[in-house]
N, C-alpha and C positions, 0 to 999 in steps of 0.2 A: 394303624398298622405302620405307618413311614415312620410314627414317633418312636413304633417299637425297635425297629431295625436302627434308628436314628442312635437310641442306646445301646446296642448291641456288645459293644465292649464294656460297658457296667453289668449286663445277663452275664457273659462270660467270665468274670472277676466274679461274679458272685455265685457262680458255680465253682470256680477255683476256690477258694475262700470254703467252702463247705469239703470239697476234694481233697483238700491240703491234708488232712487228718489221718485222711484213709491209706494214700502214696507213703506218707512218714511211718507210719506203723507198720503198713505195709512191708513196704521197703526196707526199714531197718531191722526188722524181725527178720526177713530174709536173707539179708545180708549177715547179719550175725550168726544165722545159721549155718549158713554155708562157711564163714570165716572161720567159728571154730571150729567144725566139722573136722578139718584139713584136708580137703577134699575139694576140688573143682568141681562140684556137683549140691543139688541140693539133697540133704540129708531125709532120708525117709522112717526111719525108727528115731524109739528113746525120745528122752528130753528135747533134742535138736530135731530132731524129727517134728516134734509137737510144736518146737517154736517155729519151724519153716512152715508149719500148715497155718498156723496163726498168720502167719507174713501172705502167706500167697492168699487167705480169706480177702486181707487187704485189700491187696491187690485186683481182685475179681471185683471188690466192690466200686472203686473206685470210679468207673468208667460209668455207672448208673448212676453215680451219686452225683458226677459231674452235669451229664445231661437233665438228673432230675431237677436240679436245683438252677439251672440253667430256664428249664420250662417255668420252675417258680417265679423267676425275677420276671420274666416276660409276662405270666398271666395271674399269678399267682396262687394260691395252694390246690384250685382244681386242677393242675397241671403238675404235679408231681408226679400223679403213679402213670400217666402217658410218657412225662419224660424220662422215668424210669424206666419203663419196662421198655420202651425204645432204643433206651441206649443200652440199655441189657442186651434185647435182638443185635444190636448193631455190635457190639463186643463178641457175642456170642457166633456171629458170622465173619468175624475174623475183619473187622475193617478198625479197629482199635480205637484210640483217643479221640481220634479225628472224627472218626463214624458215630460215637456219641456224642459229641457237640454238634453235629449234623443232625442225630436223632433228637436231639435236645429241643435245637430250632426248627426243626420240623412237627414235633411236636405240641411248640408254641404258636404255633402258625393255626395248628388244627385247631387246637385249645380254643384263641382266640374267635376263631371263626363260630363255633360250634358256644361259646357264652352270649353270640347276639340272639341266637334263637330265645323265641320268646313263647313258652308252653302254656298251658291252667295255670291255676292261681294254685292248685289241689298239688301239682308237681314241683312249683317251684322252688319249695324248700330242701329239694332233696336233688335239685339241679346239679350243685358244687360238687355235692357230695356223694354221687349215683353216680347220674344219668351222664355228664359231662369227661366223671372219668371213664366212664365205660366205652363210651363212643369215640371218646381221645384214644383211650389205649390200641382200641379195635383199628378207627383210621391211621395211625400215626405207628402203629407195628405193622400194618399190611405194604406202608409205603418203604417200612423200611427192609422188608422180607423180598417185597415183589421188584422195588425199586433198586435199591442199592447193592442188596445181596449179591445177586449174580452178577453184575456187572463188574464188582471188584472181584469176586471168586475166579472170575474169566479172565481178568487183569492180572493177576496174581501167577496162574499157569503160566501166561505169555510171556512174564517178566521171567520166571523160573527157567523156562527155552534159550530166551535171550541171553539171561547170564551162562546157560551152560555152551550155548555158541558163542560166547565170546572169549572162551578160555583159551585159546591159540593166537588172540591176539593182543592187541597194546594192554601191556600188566598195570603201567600207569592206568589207563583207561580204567579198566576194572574197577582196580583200589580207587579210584575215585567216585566212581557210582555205588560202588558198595558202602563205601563211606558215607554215601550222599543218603543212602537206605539206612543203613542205622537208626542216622538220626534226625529223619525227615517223619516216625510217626511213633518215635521212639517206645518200643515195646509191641507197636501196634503189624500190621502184616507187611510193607514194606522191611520193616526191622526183621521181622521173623523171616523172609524171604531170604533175602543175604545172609543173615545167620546159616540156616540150615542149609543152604548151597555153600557155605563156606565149609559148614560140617562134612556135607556127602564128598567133598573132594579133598580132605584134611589127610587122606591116609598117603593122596599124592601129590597136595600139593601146599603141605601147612604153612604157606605164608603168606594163602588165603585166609586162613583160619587168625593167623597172626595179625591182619590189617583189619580183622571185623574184630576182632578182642578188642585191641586198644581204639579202635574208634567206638565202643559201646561206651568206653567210662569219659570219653572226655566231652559229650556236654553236659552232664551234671557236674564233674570239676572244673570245668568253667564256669560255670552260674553259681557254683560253692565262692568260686574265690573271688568272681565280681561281686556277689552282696555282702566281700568284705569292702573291696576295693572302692566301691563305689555304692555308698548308701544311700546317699539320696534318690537312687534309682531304684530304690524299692522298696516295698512298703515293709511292717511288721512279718505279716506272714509269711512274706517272701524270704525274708533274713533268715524267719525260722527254717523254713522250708532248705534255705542255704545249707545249714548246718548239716541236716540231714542228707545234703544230696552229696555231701563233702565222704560219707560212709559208704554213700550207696554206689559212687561214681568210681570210687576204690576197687567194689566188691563185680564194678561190672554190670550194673542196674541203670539204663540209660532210662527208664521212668523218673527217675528222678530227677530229671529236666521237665517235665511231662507241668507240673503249676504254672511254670514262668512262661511253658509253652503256649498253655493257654488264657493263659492275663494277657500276651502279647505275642501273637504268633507270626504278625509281618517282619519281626524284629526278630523276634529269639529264632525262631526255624532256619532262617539262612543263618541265621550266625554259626549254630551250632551246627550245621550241615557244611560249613566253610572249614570249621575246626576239624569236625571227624574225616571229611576227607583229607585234608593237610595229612592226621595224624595217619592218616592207612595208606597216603602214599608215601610219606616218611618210613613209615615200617616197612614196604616191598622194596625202597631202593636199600637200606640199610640189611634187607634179607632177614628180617626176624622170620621164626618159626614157631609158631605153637600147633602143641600137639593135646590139649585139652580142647576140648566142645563148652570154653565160657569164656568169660571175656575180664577184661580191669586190671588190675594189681594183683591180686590173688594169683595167676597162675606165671605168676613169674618164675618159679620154680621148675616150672615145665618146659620155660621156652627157650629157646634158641634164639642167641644173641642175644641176651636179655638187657645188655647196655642197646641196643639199638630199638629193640622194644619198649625203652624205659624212655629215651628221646622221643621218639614217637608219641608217647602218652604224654611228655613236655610241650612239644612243639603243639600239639592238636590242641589242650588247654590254653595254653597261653594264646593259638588266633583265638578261640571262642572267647578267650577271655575280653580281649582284647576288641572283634567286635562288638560283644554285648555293651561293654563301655562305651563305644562309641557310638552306635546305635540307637539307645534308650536312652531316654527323655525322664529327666526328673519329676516325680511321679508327683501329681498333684491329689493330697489327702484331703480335702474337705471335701468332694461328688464323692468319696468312698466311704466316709463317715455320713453323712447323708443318708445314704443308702443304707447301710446298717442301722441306723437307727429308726428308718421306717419300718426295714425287717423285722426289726425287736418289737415296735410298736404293733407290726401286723399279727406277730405270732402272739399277742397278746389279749387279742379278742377271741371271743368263746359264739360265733354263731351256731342254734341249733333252729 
């Protein structure tokens, strides 16, 4: 067990590493849909229509694939469909990224536990591939339905309260927590929460809405323009991953921070929660306004002040950028080809 936690950031790399796939497809189908759309919204008919449901399949899946493959690395293949369907629950009850890498390692925990039992000789061939997932999925979703669910669900209201009693006072303050929610589980219910209180108040006070737009796209445009800046600090994946989050981060898709997030979370998290707030308290002293319900580049046509919304979206990039640089540690590949190459070797045997 201590060795297991002891690796715990090679599980999570190797959950990213399978995730990466799904965020980029995801993402960029989504993005593209909305972009040509021309439409601050995502498209629901026709062709773009079809590619936005493409995008947001993505999307949905990513958050299982992350935790299941997360469960793999720790126990190995009897731990997929626990770690999946766990982080499905956990997605599905609104606790985001975070809550399936939680349901992930929760998952692997039960796993572990439940492969020392030792049954007949008549059962044990069907241990892996039965009895092990059945009883993972059953424990390791009760803990995350009866444990985590409501206590964030309860979290969540209270935070919604709080931002709305804080609207009379320090607008700094605000724009700085709201920033700090963006992009502290990017996509996930912090994000959603400032989002949609910036939405309910947009009709009086859009430059709410103005400081959660432009801090949605700037930490994927920071982690685009560090894995140019600075390569040695990331691997292949992550470069690729770059590329993609350079469209996404445009289009206002702050998932696409969401790999690097969790390859390295002590690191990237504050970084990117340093940039997004810079950039939303940037936007409320320069008084940008937007009046669409999305966020990035895209609704620059919309907004009010759009040169002081456009610095905003500079200024937040460039800290992210800026701390990620400084931050992270030049990534050492040989534990992570290792690791893959066991992977390949494991997926390569056939027991029946």
């Amino acid at each position: 067990m201590i060795a297991m936690f002891k690796n715990m950031k090679t599980h999570l790399m190797t959950g990213v590493s399978y995730m990466i796939p799904f965020v980029v497809a995801g993402g960029v189908f989504l993005a593209l849909s909305v972009m040509f759309s021309g439409k601050t919204a995502v498209p629901e008919h026709g062709l773009l229509g079809n590619i936005s449901t493409i995008g947001l399949a993505g999307m949905a899946l990513y958050v299982p694939i992350l935790g299941g493959f997360i469960t793999y690395s720790m126990v190995g293949k009897p731990g997929i469909g626990p770690g999946m369907i766990s982080a499905y629950l956990a997605f599905q009850t609104k606790s985001g990224f975070l809550g399936g890498m939680i349901a992930g390692i929760v998952a692997g925990v039960v796993v572990y536990y439940l492969k020392k039992l030792k049954g007949p000789k008549s059962v044990g061939q069907v241990m892996p591939i039965f009895i092990i997932p059945l009883l993972g999925s059953l424990i390791s979703g009760l803990i995350i339905l009866l444990v985590l669910a409501t206590p964030m669900a309860s979290f969540m209201a209270f935070l919604n309260d709080f931002l709305l009693g804080m609207r009379s006072g320090s607008k700094i303050l605000l724009a700085i927590i709201l920033g700090c929610m963006i992009a502290f589980d990017m996509g996930g219910p912090f994000n959603k929460t400032a989002f949609f209180f910036a939405v309910a108040v947009m009709p009086t006070y859009p430059q709410l809405m103005a400081c959660v737009a432009v801090a949605d796209c700037t930490p994927p445009l920071g982690l685009a323009i560090a894995t140019f800046l600075a390569k040695k600090k990331f691997n292949q994946e992550e470069t690729e991953a770059g590329k993609a989050a350079l469209v996404m981060g445009a289009i206002g898709i702050t998932e696409g921070a969401i790999p690097f997030a969790a390859a390295d979370p002590l690191r990237v998290i504050p970084s990117i929660m340093i940039g997004s707030a810079s950039a939303s308290v940037t936007s409320i002293l320069l008084n940008a306004t937007n009046h669409a319900p999305w966020g990035g580049l895209i609704v620059l046509p919309v907004v009010g002040n759009w040169f002081g919304y456009l610095v905003a979206a500079i200024v937040g990039t460039a800290v992210t950028t800026a701390c990620i640089v400084l931050l992270k540690r030049p990534i050492n590949n040989s534990q992570g080809e290792k690791k893959e190459k066991a992977l390949k070797e494991e997926d390569l045997e056939l027991n029946f």
